[in-house]
N, C-alpha and C positions, 0 to 999 in steps of 0.2 A: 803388366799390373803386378806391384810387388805386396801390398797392403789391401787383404778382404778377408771375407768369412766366406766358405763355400757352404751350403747348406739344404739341405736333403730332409722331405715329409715322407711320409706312409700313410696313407689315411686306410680308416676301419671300412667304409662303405663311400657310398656317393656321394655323400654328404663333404665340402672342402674344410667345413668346423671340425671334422672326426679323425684330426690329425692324434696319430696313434705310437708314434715312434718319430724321431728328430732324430742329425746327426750334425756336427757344424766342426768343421776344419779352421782354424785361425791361420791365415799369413800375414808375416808381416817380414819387410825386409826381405819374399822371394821365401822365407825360412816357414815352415809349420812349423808356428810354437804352440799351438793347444789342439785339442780336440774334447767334442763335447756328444755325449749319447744318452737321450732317456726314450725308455716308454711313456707313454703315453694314457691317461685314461681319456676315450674318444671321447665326444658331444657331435650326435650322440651318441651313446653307447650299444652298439651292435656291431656285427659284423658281417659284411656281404660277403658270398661264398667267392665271389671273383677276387674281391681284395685280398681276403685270405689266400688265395691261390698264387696270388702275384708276394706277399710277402712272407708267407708264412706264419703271419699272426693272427690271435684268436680273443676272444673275453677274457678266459683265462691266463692269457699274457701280463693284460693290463690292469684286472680286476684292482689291483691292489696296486698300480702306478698313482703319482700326483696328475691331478689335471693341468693342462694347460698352462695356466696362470701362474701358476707355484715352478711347473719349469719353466718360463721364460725369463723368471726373477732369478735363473742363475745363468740363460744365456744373454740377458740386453747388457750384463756391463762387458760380458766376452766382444758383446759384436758392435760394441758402442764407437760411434766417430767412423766408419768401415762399412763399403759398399759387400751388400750380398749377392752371392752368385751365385747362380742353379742352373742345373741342364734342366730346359723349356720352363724357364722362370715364370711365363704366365702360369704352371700348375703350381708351382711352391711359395709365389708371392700374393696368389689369390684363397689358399689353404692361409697362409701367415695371417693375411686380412679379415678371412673369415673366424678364425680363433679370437682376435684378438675383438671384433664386433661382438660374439661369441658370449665371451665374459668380459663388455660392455670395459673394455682396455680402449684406454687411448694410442693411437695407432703411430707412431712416429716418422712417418714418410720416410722409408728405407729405400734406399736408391738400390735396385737389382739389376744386373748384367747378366745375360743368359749367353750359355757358352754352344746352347744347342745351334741359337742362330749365326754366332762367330762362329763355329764348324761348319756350317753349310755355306758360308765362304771363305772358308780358310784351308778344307776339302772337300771342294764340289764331285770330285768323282767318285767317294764310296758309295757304298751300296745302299748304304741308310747312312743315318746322325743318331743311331739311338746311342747311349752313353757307354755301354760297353764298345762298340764299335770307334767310336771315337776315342775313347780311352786309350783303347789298342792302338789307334793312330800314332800316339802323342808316347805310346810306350809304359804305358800303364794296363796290369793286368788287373782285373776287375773281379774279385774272388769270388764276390758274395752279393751279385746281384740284386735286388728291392733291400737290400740291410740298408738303412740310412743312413750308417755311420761310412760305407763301405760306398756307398754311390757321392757322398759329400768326398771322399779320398778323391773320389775318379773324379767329379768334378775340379776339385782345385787342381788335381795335376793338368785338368787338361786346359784352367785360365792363367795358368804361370804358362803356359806356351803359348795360345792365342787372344788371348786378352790384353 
């Protein structure tokens, strides 16, 4: 695959609308040419003391981010015409869905390719498929785990090799 967006959520609680931080890598041609990172203000607006643990963000992160809507209006021409791809795409393309129900957006049928499940056949014998481990596979070190801009990296490096 030499043309997609690889693309990475955060969400604030349980909620898959309380997307809280985005990250999106642009390939094309095999080449990252852009990369894309905002905060997020959740819907709703809280935060589970679990999420927080898992990313390191808070209220105060986001208080004063745009919602939802206002960033997607600067990633839909980035990732327009380009299939999206996420480690275990059912959580990042069912958070996308929900945002975009959310604030009552019409939804664009984005074609997703998950590279969690091309890793478990493309190496069945690690120990896990979680996206650091994978990553490492593929030769990608993974710095900054739950950062969304930082899991979107480790994501596309690892659909230029099995995708």
């Amino acid at each position: 695959m030499t043309d997609f967006a690889a693309i990475d959520f955060e969400t604030a609680n349980h909620q898959l609308s309380s997307v809280c931080s985005v990250g999106v890598i642009i390939v094309r041609q095999g080449i990252w040419v852009d990369k894309f990172y905002s905060l997020i203000k959740p819907e709703p607006n809280y935060y589970a003391p679990i999420n927080t643990s898992v990313h390191g963000l808070r209220y105060e992160n986001t208080e004063h981010a745009h919602v939802f809507s206002v960033v997607w209006k600067q990633i839909a021409p980035r990732v327009e015409g380009l299939t999206l791809v996420a480690h275990n795409k059912a959580f990042d393309e069912n958070c996308l869905k929900a945002a975009f129900k959310t604030y009552c957006m019409d939804y664009p049928d984005y074609t997703f390719l998950c590279t969690l499940r091309a890793a478990r056949k493309h190496f069945p014998y690690l120990s896990n498929h979680k996206l650091h481990t994978v990553a490492a596979q593929c030769g990608f070190y993974l710095h900054n785990h739950h950062h969304a801009l930082a899991d979107a990296e480790a994501c596309a490096a690892i659909a230029k090799l099995i995708l």
